[in-house]
N, C-alpha and C positions, 0 to 999 in steps of 0.2 A: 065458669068453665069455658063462656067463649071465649075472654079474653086470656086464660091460661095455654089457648093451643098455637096463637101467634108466639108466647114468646118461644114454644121450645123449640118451634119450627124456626126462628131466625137464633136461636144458638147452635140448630146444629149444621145452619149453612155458614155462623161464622165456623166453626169446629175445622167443618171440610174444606172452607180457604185456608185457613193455617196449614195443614196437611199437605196442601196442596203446593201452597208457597217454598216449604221445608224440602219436598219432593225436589223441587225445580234448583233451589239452590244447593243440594248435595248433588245435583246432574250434570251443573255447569262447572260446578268449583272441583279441579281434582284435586285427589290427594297432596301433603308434603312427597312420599314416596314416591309417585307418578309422575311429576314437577322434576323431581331431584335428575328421574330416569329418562325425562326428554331432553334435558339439561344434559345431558350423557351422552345421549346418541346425537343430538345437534353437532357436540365437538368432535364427537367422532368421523361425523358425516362429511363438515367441514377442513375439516384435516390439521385445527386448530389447537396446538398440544401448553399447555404450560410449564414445563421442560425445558431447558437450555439445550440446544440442538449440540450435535457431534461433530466430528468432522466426518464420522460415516455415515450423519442423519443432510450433511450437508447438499445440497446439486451436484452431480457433477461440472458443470461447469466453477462453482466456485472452489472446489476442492483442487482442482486440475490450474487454477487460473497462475501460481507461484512458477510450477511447470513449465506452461503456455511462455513467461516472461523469459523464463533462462534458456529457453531454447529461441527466443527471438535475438538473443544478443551472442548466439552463434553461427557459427559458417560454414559451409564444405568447398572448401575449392576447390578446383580442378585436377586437383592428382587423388579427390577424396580424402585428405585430411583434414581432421577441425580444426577452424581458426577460434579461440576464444577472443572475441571482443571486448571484454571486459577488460582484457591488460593489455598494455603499450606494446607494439610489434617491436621485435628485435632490432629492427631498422631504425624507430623513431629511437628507441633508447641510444642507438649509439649515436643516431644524430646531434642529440641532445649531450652526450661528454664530447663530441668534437666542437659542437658549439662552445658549449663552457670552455673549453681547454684556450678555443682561438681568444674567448673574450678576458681569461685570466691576461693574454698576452697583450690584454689591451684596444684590441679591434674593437668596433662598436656591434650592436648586435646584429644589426641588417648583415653588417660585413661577415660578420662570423658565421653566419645562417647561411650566406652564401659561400664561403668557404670551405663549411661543413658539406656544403653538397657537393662541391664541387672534389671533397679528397675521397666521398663515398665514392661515386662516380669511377674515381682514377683506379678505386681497391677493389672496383666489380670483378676483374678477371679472375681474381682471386678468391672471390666469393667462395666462401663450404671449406677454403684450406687453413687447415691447421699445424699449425709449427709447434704445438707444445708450450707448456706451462713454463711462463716466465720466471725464474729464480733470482735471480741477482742480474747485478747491471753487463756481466758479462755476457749474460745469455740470453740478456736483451739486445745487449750488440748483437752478437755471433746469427741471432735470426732476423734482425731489423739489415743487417745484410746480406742475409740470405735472399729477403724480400728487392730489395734496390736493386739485387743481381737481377730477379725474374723482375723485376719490370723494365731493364734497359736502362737504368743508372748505373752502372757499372764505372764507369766514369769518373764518377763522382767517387764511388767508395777508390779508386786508385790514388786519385788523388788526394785522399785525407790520408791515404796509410802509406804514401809513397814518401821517401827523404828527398825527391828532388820535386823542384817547382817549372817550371817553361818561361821560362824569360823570353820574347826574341825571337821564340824558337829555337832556345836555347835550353837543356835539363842542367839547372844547376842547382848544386846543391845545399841545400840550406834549413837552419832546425827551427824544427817550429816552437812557438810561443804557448802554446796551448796542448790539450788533447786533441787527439786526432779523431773524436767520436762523444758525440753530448749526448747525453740520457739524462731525461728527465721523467721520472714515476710521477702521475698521479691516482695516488689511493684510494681516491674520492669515487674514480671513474672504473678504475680499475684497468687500469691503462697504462702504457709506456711510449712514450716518445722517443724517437730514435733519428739522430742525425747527423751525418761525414761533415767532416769539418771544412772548410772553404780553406787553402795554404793562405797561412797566415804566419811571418818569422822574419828570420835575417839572414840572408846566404852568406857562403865562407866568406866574401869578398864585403860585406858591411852593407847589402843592399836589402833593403827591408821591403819586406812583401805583404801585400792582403789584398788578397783576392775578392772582387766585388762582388757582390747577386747575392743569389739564395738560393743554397743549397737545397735537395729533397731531401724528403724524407718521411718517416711510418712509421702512424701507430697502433700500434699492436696490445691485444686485448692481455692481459696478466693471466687469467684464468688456464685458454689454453692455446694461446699465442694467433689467435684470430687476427685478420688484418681488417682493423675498424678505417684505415683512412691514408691516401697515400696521397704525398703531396709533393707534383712533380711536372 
């Protein structure tokens, strides 16, 4: 019996370590469900979604930024109208068929560039006026000399529609060789070139005439008889 009370007394202090151990490790370890549930509110806390965002989950700033862009490539100038910057000013476009138009004729491009400014320039007083929609070549004439009248070529239209020429200082009379008025459409531009003709012919008496220089003359838009360019 003495030596039966040692053992039951070291079984039952191993007993109470297991218990004890068992105790310790169901206190540290939590649950799967409690895990799952800190796992939960961590993301929620953090504001981390796994979701594809909206564009109403979006910032404002990034939602706003397409916005932001289209209003930086607009304008207000000073009478308060908007300029869209996106497309070519009325001005450059028709710079650009006057250009073309002088370089169809051969000029180089420097020279045409310069050209082109230089007939915008001449067509400013006339800027805003509108003669109406060009139909045929007659009614290209009848306004491409309406125009030469108001700039002070007048001149010049007498003498393409006159039957006599100034010799000397002499009006003699003599038929011309040509028409008295060139028109040339280009469709491309949308445009019409208009020009009195220099006396060009042979008087009654066998004397043959052609008047040097270069005539003026305008062109005028087809649409609604705008003056794109006056060269004079």
């Amino acid at each position: 019996m003495k030596h039966t009370f040692p053992y039951i007394l070291a079984a039952c202090l191993l007993l109470c370590t297991g218990c004890a151990a068992k105790n310790t490790d169901s206190a540290t370890e939590p649950s799967q469900t409690e895990s799952a549930s800190a796992r939960t509110e961590t993301i929620e806390e953090t504001g981390i979604s796994t979701n594809t965002n909206t564009a109403s989950d979006l910032p404002a700033e990034s939602v706003t930024t397409e916005s932001a862009q289209t209003e930086m490539i607009t304008e207000t100038d000073v009478t308060g109208e908007t300029i869209d910057l996106k497309s070519p000013s009325e001005a450059m476009t028709e710079m650009d068929a006057l250009a073309a138009i002088c370089m169809a004729e051969g000029q180089t491009e420097e020279l045409a560039l310069d050209t082109a400014s230089y007939m915008r320039e001449k067509a400013r007083e006339l800027s805003g006026t509108l003669f109406g929609e060009i139909t045929s070549e007659e009614d290209a004439i009848a306004k491409g000399r309406d125009v030469l009248m108001l700039i002070g070529a007048g001149d010049s239209v007498e003498r393409a529609e006159s039957e006599y020429v100034e010799i000397g200082g002499e009006l003699v009379k003599y038929e011309r060789d040509g028409e008295p008025w060139h028109v040339e459409h280009f469709p491309e531009y949308d445009a019409w070139r208009v020009t009195p003709a220099l006396p060009s012919g042979v008087t009654e008496d066998g004397r043959f005439v052609a008047a040097p220089g270069q005539p003026p003359y305008v062109i005028l838009r087809g649409v609604d008889g705008a003056v794109l360019g006056v060269f004079h």
